[in-house]
C-alpha positions in Angstrom: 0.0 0.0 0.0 1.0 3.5 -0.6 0.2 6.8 0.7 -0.1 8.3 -2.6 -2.8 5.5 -3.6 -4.7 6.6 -0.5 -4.9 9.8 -1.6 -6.3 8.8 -5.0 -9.2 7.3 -3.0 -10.1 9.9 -0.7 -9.7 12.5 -3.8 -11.8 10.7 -6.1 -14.2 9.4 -3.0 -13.6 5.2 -3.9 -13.9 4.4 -0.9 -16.8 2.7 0.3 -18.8 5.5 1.1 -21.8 3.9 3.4 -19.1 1.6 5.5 -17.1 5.1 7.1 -16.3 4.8 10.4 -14.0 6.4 13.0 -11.9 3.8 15.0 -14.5 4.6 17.4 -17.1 3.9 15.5 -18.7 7.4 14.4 -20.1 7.6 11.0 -18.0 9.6 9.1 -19.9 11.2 6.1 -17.6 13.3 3.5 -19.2 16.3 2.5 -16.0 17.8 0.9 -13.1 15.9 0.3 -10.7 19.3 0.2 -7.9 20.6 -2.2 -5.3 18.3 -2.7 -1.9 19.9 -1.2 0.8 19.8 -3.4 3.1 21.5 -0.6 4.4 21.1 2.9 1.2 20.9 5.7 -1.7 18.9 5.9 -2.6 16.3 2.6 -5.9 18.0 2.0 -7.2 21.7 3.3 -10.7 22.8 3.5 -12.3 19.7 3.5 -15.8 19.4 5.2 -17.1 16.0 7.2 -19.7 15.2 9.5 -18.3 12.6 12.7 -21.6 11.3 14.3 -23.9 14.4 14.4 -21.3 17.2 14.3 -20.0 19.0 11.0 -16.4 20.1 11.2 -14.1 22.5 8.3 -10.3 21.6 8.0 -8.0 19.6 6.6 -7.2 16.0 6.3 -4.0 14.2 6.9 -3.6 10.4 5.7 -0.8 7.7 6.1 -1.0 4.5 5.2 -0.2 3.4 8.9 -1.3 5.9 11.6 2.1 5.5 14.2 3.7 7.7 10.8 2.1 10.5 12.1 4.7 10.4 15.4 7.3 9.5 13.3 6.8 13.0 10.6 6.5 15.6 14.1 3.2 16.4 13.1 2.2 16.0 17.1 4.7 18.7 17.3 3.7 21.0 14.1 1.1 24.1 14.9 0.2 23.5 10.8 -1.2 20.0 11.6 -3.3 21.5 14.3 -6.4 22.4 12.2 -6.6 18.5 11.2 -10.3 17.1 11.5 -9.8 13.5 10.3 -6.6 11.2 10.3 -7.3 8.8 6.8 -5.1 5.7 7.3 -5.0 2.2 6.3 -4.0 0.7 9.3 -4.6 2.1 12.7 -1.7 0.9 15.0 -1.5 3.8 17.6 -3.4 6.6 19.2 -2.2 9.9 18.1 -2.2 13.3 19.3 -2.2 16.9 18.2 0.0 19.5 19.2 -2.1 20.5 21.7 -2.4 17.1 23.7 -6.4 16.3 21.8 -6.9 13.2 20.5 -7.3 12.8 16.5 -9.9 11.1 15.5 -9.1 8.5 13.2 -10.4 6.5 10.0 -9.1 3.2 8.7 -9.9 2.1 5.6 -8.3 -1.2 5.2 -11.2 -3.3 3.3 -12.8 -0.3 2.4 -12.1 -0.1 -1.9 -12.2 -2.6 -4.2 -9.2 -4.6 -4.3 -8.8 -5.1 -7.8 -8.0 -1.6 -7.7 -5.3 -1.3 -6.2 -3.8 -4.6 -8.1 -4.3 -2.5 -11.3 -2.6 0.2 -10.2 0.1 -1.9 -8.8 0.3 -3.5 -12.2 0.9 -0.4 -13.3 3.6 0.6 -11.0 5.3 -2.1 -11.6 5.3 -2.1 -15.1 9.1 -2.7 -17.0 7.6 -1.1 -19.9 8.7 3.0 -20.8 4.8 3.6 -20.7 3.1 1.9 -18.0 -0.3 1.3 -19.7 1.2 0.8 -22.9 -1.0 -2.1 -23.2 -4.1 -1.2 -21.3 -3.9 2.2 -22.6 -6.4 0.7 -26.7 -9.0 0.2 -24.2 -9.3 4.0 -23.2 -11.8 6.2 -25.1 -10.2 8.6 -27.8 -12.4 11.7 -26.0 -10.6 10.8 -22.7 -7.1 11.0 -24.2 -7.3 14.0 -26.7 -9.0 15.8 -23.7 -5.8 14.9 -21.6 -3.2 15.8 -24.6 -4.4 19.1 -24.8 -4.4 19.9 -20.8 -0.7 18.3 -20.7 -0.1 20.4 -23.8 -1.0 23.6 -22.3 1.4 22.5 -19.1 3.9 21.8 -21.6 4.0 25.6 -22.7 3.9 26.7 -19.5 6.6 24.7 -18.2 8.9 26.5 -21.2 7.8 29.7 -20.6 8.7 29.5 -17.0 12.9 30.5 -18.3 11.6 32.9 -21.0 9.3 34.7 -18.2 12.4 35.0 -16.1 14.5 36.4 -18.4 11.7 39.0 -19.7 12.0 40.2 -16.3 15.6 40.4 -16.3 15.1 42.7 -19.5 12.9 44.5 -18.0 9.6 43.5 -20.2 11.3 44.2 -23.1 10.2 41.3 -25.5 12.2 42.2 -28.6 14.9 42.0 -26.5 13.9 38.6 -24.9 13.3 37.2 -27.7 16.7 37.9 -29.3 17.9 36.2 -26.4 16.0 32.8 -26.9 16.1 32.5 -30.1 20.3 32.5 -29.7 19.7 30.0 -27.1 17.7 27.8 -29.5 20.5 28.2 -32.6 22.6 26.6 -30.1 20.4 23.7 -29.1 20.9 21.7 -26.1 24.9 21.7 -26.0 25.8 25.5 -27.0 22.4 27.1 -25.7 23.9 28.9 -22.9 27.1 30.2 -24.9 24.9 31.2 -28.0 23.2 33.4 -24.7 26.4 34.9 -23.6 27.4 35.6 -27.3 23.9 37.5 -27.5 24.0 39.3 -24.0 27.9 40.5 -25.4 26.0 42.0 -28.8 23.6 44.4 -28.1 20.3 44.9 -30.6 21.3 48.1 -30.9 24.6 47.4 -32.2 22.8 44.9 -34.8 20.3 48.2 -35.8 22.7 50.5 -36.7 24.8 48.0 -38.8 22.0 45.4 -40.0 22.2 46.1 -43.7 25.9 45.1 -44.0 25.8 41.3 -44.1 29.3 41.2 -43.6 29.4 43.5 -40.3 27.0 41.1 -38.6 29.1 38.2 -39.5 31.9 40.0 -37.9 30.0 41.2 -35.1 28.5 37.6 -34.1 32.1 35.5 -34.8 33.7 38.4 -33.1 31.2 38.2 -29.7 31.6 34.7 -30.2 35.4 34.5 -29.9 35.7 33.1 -33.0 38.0 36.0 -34.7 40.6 35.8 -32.5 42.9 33.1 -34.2 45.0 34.1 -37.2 43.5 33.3 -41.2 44.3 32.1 -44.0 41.5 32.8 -46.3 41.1 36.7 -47.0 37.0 36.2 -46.2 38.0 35.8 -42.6 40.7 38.4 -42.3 38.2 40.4 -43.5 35.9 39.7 -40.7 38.5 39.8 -38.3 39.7 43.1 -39.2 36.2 44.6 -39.6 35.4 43.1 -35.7 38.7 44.7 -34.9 37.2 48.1 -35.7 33.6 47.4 -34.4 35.0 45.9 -31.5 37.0 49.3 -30.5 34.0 51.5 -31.4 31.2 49.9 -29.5 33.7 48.8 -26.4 32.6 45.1 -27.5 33.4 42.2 -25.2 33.7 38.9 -26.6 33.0 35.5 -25.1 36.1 33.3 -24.7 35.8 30.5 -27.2 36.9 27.6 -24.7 33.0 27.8 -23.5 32.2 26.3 -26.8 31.6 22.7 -27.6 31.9 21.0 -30.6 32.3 17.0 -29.5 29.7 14.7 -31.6 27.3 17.9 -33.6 27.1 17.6 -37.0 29.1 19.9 -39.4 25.9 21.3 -40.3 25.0 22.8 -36.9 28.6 23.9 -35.5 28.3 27.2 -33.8 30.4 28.8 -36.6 27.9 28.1 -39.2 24.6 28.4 -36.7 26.3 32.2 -35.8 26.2 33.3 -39.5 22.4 31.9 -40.3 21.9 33.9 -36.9 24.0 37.4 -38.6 21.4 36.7 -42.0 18.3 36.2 -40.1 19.0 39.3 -38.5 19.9 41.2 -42.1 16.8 40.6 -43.4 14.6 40.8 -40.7 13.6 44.3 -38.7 11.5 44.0 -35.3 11.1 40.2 -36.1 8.7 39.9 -32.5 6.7 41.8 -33.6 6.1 40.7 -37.1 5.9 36.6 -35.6 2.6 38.5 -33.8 1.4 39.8 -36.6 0.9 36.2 -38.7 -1.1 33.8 -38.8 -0.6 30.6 -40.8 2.5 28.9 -40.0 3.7 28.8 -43.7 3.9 32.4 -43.4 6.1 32.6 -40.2 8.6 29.8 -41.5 9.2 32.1 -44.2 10.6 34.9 -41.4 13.3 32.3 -41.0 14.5 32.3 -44.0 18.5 33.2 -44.0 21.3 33.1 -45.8 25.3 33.3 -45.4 28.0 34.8 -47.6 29.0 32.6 -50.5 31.7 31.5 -48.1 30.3 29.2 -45.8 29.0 27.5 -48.6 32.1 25.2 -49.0 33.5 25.7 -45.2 31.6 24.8 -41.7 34.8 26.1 -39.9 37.0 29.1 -40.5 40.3 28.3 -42.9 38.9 24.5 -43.3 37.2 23.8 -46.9 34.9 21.4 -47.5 32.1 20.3 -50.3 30.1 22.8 -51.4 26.7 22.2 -48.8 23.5 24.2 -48.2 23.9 27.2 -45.9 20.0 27.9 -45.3 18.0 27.1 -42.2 16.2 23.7 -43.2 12.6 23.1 -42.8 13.5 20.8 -39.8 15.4 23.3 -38.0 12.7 26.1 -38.6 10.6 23.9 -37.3 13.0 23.4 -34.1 12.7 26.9 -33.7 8.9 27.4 -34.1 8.4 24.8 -31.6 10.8 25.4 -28.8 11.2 29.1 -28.6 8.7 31.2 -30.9 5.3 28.9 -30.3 6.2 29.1 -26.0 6.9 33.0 -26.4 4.0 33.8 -28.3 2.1 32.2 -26.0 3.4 33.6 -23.0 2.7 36.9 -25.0 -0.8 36.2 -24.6 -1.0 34.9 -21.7 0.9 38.3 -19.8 -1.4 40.4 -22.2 -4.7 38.7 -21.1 -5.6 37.8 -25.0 -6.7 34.2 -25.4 -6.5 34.6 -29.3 -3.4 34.8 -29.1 -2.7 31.7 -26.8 -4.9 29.9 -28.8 -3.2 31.2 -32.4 0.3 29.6 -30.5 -1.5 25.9 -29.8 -3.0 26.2 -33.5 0.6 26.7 -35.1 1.1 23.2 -33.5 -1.2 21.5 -34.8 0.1 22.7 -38.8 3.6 21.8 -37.9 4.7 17.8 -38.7 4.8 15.5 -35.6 8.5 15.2 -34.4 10.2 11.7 -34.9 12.4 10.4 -31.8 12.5 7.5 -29.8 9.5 9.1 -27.2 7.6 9.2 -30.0 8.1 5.6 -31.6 7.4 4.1 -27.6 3.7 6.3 -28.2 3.3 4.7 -31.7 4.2 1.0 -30.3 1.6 2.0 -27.8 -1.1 2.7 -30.6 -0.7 6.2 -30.1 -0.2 8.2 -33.0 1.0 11.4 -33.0 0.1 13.8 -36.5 1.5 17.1 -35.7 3.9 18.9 -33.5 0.8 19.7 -31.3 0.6 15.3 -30.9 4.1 15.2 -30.3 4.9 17.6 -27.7 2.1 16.6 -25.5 3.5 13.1 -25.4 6.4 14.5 -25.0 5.4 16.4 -21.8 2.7 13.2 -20.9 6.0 10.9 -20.7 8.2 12.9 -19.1 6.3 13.9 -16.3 3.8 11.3 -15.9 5.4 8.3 -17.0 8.5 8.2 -16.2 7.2 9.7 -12.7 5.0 7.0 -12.8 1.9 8.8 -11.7 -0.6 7.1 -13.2 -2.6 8.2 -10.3 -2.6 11.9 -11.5 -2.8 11.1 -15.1 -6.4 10.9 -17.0 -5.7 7.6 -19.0 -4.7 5.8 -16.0 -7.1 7.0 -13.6 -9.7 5.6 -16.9 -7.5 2.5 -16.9 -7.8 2.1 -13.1 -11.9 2.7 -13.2 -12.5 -0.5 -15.7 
């Protein structure tokens, strides 16, 4: 038995309703089970029971044995105090509050259906990535897409929690913030927080009042980057270096040192040195970008804001002085989509959430749903499961659903297995 099983019961009122008793014997009748606390202090606050013929308001603590309540200091704890019921499994001891009175108590030891708690232990112990992988065909479609989009919407809000942090740090300046993440997402996972640094050392007003020279903002970025500081070969980059030189001295420039960067298994095709020059042309062609990502609507539209390109030079090099193939030098559909995803789609949103405008919110989930599904182990688990997943809307729910339900396992807080756990 667990505690957090209990608490499923009591929340969801499974136990057997008519059979409540104190250890006393009182008839305990729930008139409010209470909000589920999620923090320190009593399991559940305001909750509402009648013990015999009187009605008492406060909160309800359960254990799964009642001696646990000694062994936590509750008897000790003034927030424990307001307590009205003690919900345990097994009663083995008389305990106390703070005060000295005695707290009534409730077991419910043969009080739910048993095969409940075997499904949920079946769940529990489950070897598979998804618990309910193969319970999960017998859930109603209207239960699950309900659930996808609630986990969807905690998704966004889970990453907006970094970019709401930093818009604070810029003082609610959202251009600003958003130049910010979207360095951090042209460095992915392994060079986000440099790509930051590199951004923090250029300031937007720098980029404004040299934006139509393509080759200034390669300088500027390489330069911030700490990428100019070696000595060239190929005139292209002596060019840059000498042109940072002289930006360098006029805007009192500080550049990153280039040991924080990390190169060890990323593709040629995303190393910082190419990803800072796709950042210098999105920035060329692009004037208050923020605001103009607010201002569209269909997704085919805003993937064309991304839209970059490099001087002929990085076409045959992914690294200064070091030719390769000739190769592509545009953002590919697959990394705009990266980008829409991870830092535009969470921003816009958080946009309209701090503005109080649902059409905007709703204009960030709907994006989702017209980008493709992403493709990654996560994803293939879902699809073994019978889950399919048809856009990036699909996708990062079950993204979110696994990582913090599944993994977790807390089937117990989860629609699909509270569903599984009815049948």
């Amino acid at each position: 038995m667990t505690e957090s099983f209990l608490h499923y019961l009591w929340k969801m009122k499974l136990y057997d309703m008519q059979q409540l008793r104190t250890t006393n014997g009182e008839i305990v009748t729930v008139l409010k089970p209470g909000e589920h606390n999620s923090d320190s202090g009593p399991d559940f606050l305001n909750a509402k029971i009648r013990i015999g013929n009187t009605t008492w308001a406060g909160n309800i603590e359960i254990h799964v044995q009642s001696n646990e309540w000694n062994q936590h200091k509750h008897q000790h704890d003034a927030a424990y105090e307001n307590v009205i019921l003690h919900v345990v499994y097994e009663n083995n001891a008389e305990v106390k509050t703070k005060k000295g009175s005695i707290l009534p108590a409730m077991e419910v030891k043969g009080l739910f259906d048993k095969k409940l708690f075997q499904r949920y232990e079946s769940l529990q112990l489950s070897p598979q990535p998804i618990p309910c992988s193969n319970l999960i065909s017998s859930v109603m479609d209207i239960t699950i897409n309900t659930w996808l989009q609630r986990v969807l919407i905690e998704r966004l809000e889970e990453k907006t929690k970094f970019a709401s942090a930093l818009l604070d740090k810029n003082k609610g300046d959202w251009e600003l913030t958003f130049y910010h993440l979207l360095a951090r997402a042209f460095g992915t996972r392994l060079n986000a927080g440099t790509f930051h640094l590199t951004a923090e050392s250029l300031p937007l007003q720098v980029i404004a009042k040299n934006k139509k020279n393509k080759l200034i903002l390669e300088s500027l970025f390489l330069g911030c980057a700490g990428w100019l500081n070696n000595s060239f070969e190929d005139d292209y980059m002596q060019q840059l270096k000498s042109e940072f030189s002289f930006q360098q001295n006029k805007y009192h420039l500080i550049p990153v040192e280039k040991y924080h960067w990390k190169l060890l298994r990323i593709r040629p095709a995303s190393f910082p040195s190419l990803r800072l020059v796709q950042l210098a042309g999105l920035v060329h062609q692009s004037t208050h970008l923020f605001s103009k990502i607010l201002e569209t609507n269909k997704v085919s539209d805003l993937a064309k804001l991304f839209q970059s390109d490099c001087n002929e030079y990085w076409s045959t090099h992914y690294l200064p002085d070091k030719k390769v193939a000739s190769h592509e030098t545009s953002l590919s559909i697959s990394f705009i989509n990266l980008l829409l995803i991870n830092t535009v789609i969470p921003i816009v949103f958080l946009y309209g959430k701090e503005k109080g405008d649902e059409n905007i919110q709703s204009k960030a989930m709907n994006w989702l749903e017209e980008i493709p599904s992403e493709n990654n182990f996560i994803i293939k688990n879902w699809k073994e499961a019978r889950i399919k997943s048809k856009s990036a809307f699909d996708s990062q729910a079950l993204l979110q659903l696994r990582k913090f339900y599944c993994d977790k396992k807390l089937c117990l807080n989860c629609a699909i297995g509270h569903s599984i756990l009815k049948q």
